[in-house]
VORO-439384 format. One line per field, with one value per residue (C-alpha): residue number from 1; residue in one letter; x, y, z. Coordinates in pm, whole numbers. Each point is the difference from the previous one (the first is absolute). Example, Ala and Ser with C-alpha at 12.3 -4.5 7.8 and 13.67 -1.06 7.14 Angstrom:
// residues 2
pos [1, 2]
code [A, S]
c1 [1230, 137]
c2 [-450, 344]
c3 [780, -66]
END
This chain:
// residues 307
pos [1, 2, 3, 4, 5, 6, 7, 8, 9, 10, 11, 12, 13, 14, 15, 16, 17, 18, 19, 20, 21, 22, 23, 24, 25, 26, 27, 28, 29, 30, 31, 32, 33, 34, 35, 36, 37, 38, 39, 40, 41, 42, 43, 44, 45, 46, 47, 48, 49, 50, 51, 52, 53, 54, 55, 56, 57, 58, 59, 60, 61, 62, 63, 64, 65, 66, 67, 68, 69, 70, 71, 72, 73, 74, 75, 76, 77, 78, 79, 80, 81, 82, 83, 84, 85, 86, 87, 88, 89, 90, 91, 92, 93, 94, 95, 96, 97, 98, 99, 100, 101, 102, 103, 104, 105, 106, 107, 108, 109, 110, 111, 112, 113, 114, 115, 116, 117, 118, 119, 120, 121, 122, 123, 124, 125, 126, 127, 128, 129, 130, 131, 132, 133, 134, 135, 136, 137, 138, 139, 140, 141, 142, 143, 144, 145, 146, 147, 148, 149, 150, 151, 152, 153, 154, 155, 156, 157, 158, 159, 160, 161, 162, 163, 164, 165, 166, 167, 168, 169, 170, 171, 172, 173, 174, 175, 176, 177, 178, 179, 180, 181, 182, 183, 184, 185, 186, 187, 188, 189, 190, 191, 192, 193, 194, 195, 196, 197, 198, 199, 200, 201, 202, 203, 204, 205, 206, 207, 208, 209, 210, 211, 212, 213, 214, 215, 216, 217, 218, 219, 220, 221, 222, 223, 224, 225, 226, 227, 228, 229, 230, 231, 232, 233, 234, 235, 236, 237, 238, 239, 240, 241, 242, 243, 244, 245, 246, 247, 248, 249, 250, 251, 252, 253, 254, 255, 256, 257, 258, 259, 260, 261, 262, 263, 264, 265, 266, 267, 268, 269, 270, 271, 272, 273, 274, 275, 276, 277, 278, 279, 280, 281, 282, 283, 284, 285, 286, 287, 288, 289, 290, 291, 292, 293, 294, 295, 296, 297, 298, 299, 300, 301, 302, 303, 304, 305, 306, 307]
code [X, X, X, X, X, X, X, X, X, X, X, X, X, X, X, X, X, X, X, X, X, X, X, X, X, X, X, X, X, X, X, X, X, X, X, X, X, X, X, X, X, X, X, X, X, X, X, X, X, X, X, X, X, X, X, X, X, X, X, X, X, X, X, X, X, X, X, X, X, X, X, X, X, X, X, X, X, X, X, X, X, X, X, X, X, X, X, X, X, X, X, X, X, X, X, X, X, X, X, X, X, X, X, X, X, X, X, X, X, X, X, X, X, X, X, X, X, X, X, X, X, X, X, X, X, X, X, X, X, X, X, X, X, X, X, X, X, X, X, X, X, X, X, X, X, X, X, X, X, X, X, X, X, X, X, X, X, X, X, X, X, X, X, X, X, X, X, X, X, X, X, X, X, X, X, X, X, X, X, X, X, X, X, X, X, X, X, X, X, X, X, X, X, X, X, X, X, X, X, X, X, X, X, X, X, X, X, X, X, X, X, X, X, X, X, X, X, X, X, X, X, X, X, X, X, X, X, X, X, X, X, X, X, X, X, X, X, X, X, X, X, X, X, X, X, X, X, X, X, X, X, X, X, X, X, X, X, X, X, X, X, X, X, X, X, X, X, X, X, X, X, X, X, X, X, X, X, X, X, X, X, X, X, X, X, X, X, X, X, X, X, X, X, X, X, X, X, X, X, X, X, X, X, X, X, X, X]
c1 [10798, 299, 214, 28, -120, -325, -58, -357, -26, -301, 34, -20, 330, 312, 164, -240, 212, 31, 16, -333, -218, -64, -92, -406, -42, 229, -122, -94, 231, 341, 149, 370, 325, 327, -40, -160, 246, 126, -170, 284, 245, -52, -213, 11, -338, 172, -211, -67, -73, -33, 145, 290, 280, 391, -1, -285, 165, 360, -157, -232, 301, 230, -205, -62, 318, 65, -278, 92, 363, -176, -202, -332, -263, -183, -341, -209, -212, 246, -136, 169, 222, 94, -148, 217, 291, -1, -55, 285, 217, -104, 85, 274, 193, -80, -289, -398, -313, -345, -247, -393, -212, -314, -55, 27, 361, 16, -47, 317, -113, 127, 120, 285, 166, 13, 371, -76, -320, 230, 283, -300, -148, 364, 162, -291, -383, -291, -325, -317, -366, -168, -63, 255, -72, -167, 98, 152, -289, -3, -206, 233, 376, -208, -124, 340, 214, -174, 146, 392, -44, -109, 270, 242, 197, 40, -137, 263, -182, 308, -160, -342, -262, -212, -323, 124, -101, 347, -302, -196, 280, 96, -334, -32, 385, -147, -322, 192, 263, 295, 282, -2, 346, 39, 264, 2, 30, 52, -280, -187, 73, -336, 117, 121, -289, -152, 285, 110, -397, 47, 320, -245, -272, 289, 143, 342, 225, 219, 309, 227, -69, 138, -313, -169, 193, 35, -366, 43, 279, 207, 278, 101, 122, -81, 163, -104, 262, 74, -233, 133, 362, -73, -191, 275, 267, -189, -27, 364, 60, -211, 216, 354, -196, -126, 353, 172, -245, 179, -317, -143, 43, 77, -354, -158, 170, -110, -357, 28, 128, -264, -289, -60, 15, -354, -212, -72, 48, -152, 222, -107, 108, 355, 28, -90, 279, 239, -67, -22, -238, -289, 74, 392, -116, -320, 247, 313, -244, -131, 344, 78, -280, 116, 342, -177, 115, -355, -353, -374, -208, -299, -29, 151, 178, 372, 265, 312, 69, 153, 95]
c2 [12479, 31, 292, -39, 228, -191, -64, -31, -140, -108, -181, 334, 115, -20, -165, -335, -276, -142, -345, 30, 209, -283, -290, -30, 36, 248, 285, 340, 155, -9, 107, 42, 122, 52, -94, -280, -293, 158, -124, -121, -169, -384, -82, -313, -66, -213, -154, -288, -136, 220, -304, -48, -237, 100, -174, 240, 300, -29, -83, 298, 216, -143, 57, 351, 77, -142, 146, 359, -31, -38, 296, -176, 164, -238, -15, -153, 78, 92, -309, -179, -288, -33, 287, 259, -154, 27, 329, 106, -157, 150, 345, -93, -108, 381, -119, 98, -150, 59, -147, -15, 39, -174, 326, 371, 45, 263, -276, -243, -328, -224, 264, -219, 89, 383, 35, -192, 249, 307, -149, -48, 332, 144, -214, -149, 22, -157, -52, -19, -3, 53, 395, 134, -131, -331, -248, -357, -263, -317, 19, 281, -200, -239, 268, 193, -259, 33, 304, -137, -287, 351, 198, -358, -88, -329, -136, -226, -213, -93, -211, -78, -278, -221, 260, 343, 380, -35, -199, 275, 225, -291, -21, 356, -23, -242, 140, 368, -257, 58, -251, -183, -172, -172, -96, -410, -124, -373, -227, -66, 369, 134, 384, -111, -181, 254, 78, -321, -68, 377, -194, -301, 192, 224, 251, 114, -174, 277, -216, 281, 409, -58, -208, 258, 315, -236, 60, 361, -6, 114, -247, -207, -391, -110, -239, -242, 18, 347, 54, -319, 117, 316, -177, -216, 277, 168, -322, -6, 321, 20, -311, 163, 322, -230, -177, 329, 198, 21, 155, -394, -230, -364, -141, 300, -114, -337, 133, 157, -299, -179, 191, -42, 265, -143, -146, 197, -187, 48, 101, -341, -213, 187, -60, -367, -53, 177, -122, 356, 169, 183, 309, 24, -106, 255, 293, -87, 1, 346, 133, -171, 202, 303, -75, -88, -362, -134, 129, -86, -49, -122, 85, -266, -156, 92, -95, 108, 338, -90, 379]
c3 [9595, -278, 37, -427, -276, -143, -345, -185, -365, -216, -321, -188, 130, -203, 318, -32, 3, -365, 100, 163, -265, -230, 255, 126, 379, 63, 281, -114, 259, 139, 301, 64, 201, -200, -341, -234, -185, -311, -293, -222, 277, 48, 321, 191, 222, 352, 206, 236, 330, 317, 208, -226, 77, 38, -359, -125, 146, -118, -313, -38, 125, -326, -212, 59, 19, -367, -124, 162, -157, -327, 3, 54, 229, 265, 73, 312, 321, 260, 228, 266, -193, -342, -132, 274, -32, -361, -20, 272, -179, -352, 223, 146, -349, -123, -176, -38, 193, 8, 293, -112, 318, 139, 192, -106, -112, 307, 204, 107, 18, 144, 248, 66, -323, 67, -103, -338, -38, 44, -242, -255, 11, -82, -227, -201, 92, 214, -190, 81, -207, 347, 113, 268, 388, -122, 271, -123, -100, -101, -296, -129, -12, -257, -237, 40, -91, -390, -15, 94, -295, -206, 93, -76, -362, 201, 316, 306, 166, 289, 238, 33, 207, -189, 48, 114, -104, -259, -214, -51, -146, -234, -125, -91, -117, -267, -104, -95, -198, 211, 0, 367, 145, 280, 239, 49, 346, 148, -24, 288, 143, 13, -2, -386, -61, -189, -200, -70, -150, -210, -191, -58, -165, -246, 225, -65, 220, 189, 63, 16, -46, -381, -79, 74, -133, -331, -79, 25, -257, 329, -83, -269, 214, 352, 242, 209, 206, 68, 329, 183, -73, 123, 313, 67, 3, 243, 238, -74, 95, 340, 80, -7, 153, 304, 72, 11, 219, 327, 177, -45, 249, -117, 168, -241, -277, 20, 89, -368, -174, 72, -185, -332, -260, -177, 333, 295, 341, 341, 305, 171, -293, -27, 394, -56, -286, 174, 362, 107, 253, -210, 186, -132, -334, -28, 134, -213, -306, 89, 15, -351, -129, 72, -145, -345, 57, 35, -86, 154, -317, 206, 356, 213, -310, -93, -314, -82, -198, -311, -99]
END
């Protein structure tokens, strides 16, 4: 049970969000902790794939961040993958979130993401159409995710399978006549899939944050090349960070050089390309990850940190 002051509105009230009054569908209550997006400051919907991929995750992360520097609110469901990771970042740039529930918005769900509940409830809001102790349901995170498109200017589709719940939110993105981008992957990867079919059928290709701050007016020219600079000064950077660490041993540092900053590797395939025992490698990564030289995207599955 939330610790938070509760909020009730109707439709009636002078606090109903404006973006929602003049779209069909809409529920005839809200529930929420801390406050509701501000009506006249740009609002980015983010959301995605639970099981995101390192690429999915930075990305989601990037984008935030630019769109927090620019003043623009953020929007999701506070799940497990693309959608929490953009919204931590959005907070931890200074900027403003707000996480639609499939539960009561008293309830943290997953539980898992209890520190990114508490930052919500204090430094933007958690909202929910579903009365106070309503437990998480399935049915509920498809009706709920009308209500993020609503509360959206435009709606980021980062990474996303062929058939996956992101779907549903696109469709109601569409039929309240919101502008949909999406984030293009590689072909073949199925966790872009979805995307990648999105840019087919006229979504705005998200290529950099710019794209999509240009359609709010945000900024006036983009580059193409501005996020892999920045990417590649930071793989630059961990480089000269790595050779001058003294607390690394030589075997670790070799252990490091051989992930990849894009694909995640198994322990067993490092050991193989290395000629290494599994049980040096697995250890000497463990200790890279706590020295920020390394990260575990998926369990069991490591890549360099690039920042």
């Amino acid at each position: 049970m939330s610790q938070y002051v509760m909020h009730h509105i109707t439709p009636e009230s002078p606090l109903w969000p404006e973006r929602m009054a003049p779209l069909p569908g809409m529920p005839r209550e809200l529930y929420y902790i801390g406050s509701l997006p501000e009506e006249h400051t740009p609002t980015i919907g983010i959301i995605g794939s639970r099981l995101c991929s390192s690429y999915g995750h930075r990305t989601a992360e990037e984008f935030a961040r630019a769109f927090a520097s620019r003043g623009v609110q953020t929007i999701s469901g506070m799940a497990v993958g693309i959608d929490g990771y953009a919204q931590e970042a959005t907070l931890q740039a200074g900027g403003k979130s707000f996480a639609v529930l499939g539960s009561g918005a008293d309830v943290c769900y997953p539980p898992g993401n209890g520190r990114l509940y508490d930052e919500l409830c204090l430094r933007g809001g958690v909202i929910s159409e579903l009365k106070p102790g309503t437990p998480p349901r399935g049915p509920n995170f498809a009706s709920r995710n009308r209500i993020i498109s609503a509360l959206s200017d435009i709606l980021l589709v980062v990474e996303a399978k062929m058939k996956s719940g992101t779907n549903i939110t696109v469709e109601f993105a569409l039929s309240q006549g919101k502008t949909v981008y999406a984030v293009p992957g590689r072909v073949g990867d199925h966790l872009s899939d979805g995307c990648n079919y999105l840019i087919s059928q006229g979504a705005g290709i998200a290529f950099s944050p710019e794209a999509v701050l240009s359609e709010l007016g945000l900024v006036s020219s983009f580059s193409f090349g501005r996020e892999t600079k920045a990417a590649e000064a930071g793989r630059r950077k961990k480089d000269r960070d790595l050779a001058a660490d003294q607390a690394i041993s030589p075997e670790e540092r070799d252990i490091c050089r051989g992930l990849s900053f894009e694909d995640p590797l198994p322990p067993d395939a490092l050991a193989r390309s290395l000629s290494l025992p599994v049980s040096r490698v697995l250890a000497a990564l463990t200790d890279l990850v706590l020295r920020g030289y390394a990260e575990e995207p998926v369990r069991g599955l490591y890549i360099r940190k690039r920042r």
